[in-house]
N, C-alpha and C positions, 0 to 999 in steps of 0.2 A: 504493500500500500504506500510505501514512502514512496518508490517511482513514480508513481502517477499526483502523489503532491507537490514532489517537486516540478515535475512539469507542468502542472498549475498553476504553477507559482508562481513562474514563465511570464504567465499572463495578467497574475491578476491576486493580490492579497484575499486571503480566504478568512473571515473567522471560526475561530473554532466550533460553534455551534453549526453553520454551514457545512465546515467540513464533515463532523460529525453526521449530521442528515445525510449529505451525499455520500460517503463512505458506507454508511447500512443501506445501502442500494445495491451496495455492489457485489456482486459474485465471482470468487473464483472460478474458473474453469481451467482445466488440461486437456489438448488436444493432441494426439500422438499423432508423429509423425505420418503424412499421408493422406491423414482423412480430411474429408470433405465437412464442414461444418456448418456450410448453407449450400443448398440443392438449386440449381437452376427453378424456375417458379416457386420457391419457396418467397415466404415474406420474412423479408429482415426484421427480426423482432430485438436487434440488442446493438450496441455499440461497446466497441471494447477495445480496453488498453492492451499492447502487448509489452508484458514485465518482461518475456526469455522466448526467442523462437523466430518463425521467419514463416509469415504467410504468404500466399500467391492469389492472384484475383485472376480468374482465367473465364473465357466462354471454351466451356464442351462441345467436340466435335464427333460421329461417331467413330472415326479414324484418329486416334490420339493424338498422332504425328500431325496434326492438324490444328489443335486446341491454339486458341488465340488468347497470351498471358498478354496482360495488360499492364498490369500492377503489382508491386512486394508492398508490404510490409513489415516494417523489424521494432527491436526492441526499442520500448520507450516511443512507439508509437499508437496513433487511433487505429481501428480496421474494421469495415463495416459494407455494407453492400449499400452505400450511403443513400442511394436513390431510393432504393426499396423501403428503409430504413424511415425516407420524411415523407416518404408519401402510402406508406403502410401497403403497397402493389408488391407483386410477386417479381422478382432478382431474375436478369436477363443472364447472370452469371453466376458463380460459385467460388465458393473461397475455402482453402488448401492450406493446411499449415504444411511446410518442406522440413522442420524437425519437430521433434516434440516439443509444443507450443505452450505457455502460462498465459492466461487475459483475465480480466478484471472486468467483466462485463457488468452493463444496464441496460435493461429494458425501457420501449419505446414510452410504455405507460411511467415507470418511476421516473426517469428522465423529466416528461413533461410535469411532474411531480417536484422534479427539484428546480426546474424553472419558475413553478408558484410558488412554493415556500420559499427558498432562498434569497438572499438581495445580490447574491454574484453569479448565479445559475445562467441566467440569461447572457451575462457577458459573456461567461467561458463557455460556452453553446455558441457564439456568433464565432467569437476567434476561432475556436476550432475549427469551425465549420469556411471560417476564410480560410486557413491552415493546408487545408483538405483541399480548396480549391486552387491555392498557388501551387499545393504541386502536381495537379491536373493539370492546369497551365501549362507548366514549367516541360511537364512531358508533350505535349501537344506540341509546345512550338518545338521543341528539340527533334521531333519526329519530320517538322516539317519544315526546320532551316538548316539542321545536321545531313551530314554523310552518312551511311550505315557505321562506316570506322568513327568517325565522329563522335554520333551518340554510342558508341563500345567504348573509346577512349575516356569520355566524358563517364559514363558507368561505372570505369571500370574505379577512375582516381574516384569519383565521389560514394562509391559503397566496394571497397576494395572485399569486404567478407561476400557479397555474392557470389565470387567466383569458387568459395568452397563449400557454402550452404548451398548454391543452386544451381539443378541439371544448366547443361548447355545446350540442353533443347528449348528450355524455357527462356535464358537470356536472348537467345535467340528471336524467338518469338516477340519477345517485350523490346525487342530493337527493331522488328520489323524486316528481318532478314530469314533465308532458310539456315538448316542448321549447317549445311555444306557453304557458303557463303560466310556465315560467322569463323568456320573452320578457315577459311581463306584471308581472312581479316585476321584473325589468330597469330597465321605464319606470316604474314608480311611484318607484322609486329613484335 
C-alpha cells in the first residue's frame, strides 16, 4: 500500500482520513503469470495499481501470431481497460499479466464512492486519468513520426526491463512491425 501512496502523492496531498477511506477500497489481487484477467466483451469492473509485474493490453486474434499488443504496463503503474472501465460497455481487448503480477484494485462503484466522500478523490481521478492519456498520446505520435528502429530505439532506452520481461513477438507487435523485421532491426543494431 505504501507504492500506490506514494505515487499519490505525486499528485496531490492526501489526508489521512481520505486516505484511510480510499485505502478500504482497495483489494489485493495476484495474477500469475499468463492469464488473462479481462476477457474480450467483458466489462471493466476495476482499476488497478501495479505494486510487482508487467501487464500487456493486446486484441485477440484466432491465429496468435496475429494478436495486436498495444500496450504494457509495469510496476508502480495504473492498468485498466480504461474505456470499458468509464463507460461501464464491454472491452474490445484483454489484458495479460507477462509474470506473476500484485495490483491493488477498485471497483467502478467504490471508486465513484470515493469521488463523493473524499475532498481529493476527484482531483486524483482527473490526473490520472490525464496520466493515462499522455501516454496514449505519446505512443500514437511515436507510431506515427518514428521509424520502426526509431520507436525500438526509443523503447528500448526508455523501458530497458522489457526486453527480459517481454516475448519478442509482443514488442514486436507494440512497434508495429513483424516479428522477422524486428529481428532485422535487432542485427543492424
Amino acid at each position: 500500500m505504501n507504492q500506490i501512496k506514494a505515487y499519490l502523492e505525486q499528485i496531490a496531498t492526501i489526508s489521512n482520513e481520505d486516505w484511510e477511506f480510499f485505502m478500504s477500497k482497495l483489494q489485493r489481487r495476484f495474477v500469475a503469470k499468463k492469464e488473462v484477467f479481462l476477457k474480450i466483451n467483458e466489462i471493466e469492473n476495476h482499476i488497478s495499481f501495479i505494486e510487482s509485474g508487467v501487464v500487456r493490453l493486446y486484441i485477440p486474434k484466432e491465429d496468435t501470431e496475429k494478436e495486436i499488443t498495444f500496450g504494457f504496463s509495469f510496476k508502480n503503474q495504473f492498468i485498466s481497460a480504461y474505456d470499458s472501465f468509464l463507460t461501464q460497455s464491454p472491452s474490445a481487448y484483454q489484458l495479460q499479466a507477462l509474470t506473476d503480477t500484485t495490483i491493488l484494485s477498485i471497483t467502478y462503484a467504490d471508486l465513484q464512492d470515493v469521488y463523493q466522500t473524499t475532498q481529493i478523490g476527484n482531483l486524483i481521478g482527473r490526473l490520472t486519468a490525464e496520466r493515462l492519456f499522455l501516454i496514449k498520446s505519446k505512443r500514437e505520435q511515436n507510431l506515427l513520426n518514428l521509424t520502426a528502429e526509431e520507436r525500438y530505439m526509443k523503447l528500448f532506452k526508455e523501458r530497458p526491463e522489457l526486453l527480459k520481461d517481454i516475448p519478442l513477438k509482443y514488442i514486436s507487435s507494440y512497434i508495429g512491425v513483424t516479428a522477422q523485421a524486428l529481428s532485422r532491426i535487432r542485427k543492424r543494431i
